[in-house]
C-alpha positions as CSV (number, residue, x, y, z in Angstrom):
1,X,107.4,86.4,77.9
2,X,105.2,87.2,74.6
3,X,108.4,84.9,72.7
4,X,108.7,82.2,75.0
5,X,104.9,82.1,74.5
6,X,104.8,82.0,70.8
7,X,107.8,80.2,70.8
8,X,106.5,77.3,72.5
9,X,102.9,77.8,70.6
10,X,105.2,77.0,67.4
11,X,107.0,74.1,69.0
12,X,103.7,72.8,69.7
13,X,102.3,73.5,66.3
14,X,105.2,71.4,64.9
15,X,104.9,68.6,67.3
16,X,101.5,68.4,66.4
17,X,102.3,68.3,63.2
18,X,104.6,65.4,63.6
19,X,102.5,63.9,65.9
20,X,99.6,64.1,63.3
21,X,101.6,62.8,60.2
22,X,103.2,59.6,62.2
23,X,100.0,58.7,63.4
24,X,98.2,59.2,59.8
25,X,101.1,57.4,58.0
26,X,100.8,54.7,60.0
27,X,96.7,54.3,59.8
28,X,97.5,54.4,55.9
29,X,100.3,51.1,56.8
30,X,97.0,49.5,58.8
31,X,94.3,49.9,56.9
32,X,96.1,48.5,53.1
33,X,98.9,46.1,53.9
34,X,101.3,45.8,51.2
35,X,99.7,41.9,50.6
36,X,96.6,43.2,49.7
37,X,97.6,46.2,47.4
38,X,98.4,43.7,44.7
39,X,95.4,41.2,45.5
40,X,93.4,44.7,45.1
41,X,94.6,45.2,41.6
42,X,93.4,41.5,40.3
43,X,90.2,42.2,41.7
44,X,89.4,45.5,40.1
45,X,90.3,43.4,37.1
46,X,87.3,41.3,35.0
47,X,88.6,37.5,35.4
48,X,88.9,37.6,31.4
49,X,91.7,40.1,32.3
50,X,93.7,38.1,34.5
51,X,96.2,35.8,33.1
52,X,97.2,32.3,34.8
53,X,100.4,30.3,34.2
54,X,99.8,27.3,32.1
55,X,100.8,24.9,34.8
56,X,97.7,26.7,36.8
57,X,95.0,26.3,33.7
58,X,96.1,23.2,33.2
59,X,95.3,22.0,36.8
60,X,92.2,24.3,36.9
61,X,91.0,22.7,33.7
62,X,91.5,19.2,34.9
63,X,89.9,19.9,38.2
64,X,86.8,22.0,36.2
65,X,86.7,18.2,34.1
66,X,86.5,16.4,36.9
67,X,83.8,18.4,39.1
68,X,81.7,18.8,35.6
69,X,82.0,14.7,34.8
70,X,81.1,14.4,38.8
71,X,78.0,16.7,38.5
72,X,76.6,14.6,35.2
73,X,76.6,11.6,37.1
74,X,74.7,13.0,40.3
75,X,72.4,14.9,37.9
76,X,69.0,12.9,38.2
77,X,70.0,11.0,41.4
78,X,71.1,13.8,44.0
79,X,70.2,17.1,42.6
80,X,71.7,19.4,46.0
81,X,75.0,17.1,45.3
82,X,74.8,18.2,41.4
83,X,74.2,21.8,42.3
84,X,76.8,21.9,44.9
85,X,79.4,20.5,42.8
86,X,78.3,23.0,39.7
87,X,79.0,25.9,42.2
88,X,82.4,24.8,42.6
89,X,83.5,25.3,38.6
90,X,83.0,29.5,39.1
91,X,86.1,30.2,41.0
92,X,88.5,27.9,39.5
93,X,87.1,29.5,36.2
94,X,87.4,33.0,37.5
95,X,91.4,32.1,37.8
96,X,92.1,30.4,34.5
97,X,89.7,31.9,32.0
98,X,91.8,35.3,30.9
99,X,94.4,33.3,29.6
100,X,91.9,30.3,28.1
101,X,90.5,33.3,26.4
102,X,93.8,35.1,25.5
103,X,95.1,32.0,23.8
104,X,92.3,29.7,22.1
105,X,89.2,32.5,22.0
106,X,86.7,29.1,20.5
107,X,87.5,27.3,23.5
108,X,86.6,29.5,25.9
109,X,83.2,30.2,24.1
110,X,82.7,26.4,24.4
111,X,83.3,26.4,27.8
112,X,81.2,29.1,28.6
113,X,78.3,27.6,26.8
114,X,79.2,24.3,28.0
115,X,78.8,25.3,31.7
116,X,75.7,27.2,31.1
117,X,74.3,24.0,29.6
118,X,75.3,22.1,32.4
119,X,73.5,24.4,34.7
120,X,70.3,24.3,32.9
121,X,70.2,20.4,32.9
122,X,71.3,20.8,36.8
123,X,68.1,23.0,37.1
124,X,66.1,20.2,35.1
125,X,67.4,17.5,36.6
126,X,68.4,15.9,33.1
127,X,71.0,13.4,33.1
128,X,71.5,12.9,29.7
129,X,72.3,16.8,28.9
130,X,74.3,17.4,31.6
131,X,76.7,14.2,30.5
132,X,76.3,15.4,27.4
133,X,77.7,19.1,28.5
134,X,80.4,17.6,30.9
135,X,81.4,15.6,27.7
136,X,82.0,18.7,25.6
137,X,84.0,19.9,28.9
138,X,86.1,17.0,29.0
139,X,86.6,17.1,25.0
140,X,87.3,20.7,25.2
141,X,90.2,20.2,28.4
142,X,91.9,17.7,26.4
143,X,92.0,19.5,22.7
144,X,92.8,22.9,24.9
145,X,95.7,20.9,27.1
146,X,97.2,19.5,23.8
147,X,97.4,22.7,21.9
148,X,98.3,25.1,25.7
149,X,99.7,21.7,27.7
150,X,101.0,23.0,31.3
């Protein structure tokens, strides 16, 4: 009887075993899904790190031109629209700028500066500064799209 006993005890260890590692394995499977493993690795990554294609800077750059042209001119006339529209340059930035920076480090200087002086005139609610920062954007897409074109 003692064997059947400890016989079974060990059939039951193993099962549990089994039993334990399926279930684990599986909670592993739930809890990072093989989409987010790489999505995890970009954003452990500092957005200087991450490089674009030049068919996605060269969009992200023209849409960055247009919101920053679009934020001069409600700069002075509809401050929430201005500020709104400046929040919207951040995370097409965040995609692009590794690879701005990678390949033309003065431009990507210029448009940091140039969207922290946009900011500041958003803040101030001066027009003239702000088109004069969303002009040094828009110079800065075109000499950076005719050097990197997409």
């Amino acid at each position: 009887m003692r064997r059947i006993r400890s016989g079974a005890m060990g059939a039951m260890a193993i099962a549990l075993v089994l039993v334990a590692g399926a279930c684990s394995s599986d909670d592993k499977a739930t809890v990072t899904p093989v989409a987010t493993a790489g999505a995890s690795d970009d954003e452990s990554k500092a957005p200087e790190e991450i490089l674009a294609s030049a068919a996605q800077v060269s969009a992200g750059l023209t849409q960055i031109g247009d919101i920053t042209a679009q934020a001069a001119r409600a700069a002075g006339m509809d401050t929430a629209k201005a500020q709104k529209l400046n929040a919207l340059i951040e995370p097409v930035w965040k995609r692009i700028e590794g690879t701005v920076k990678a390949n033309d480090s003065d431009a990507y200087i210029t448009f940091e500066d140039s969207f922290a002086e946009l900011g500041r005139a958003l803040d101030a609610g001066d027009s003239a500064k702000a088109q004069q920062a969303a002009a040094t954007v828009a110079t800065t897409v075109t000499a950076y799209l005719k050097k990197y074109p997409g």
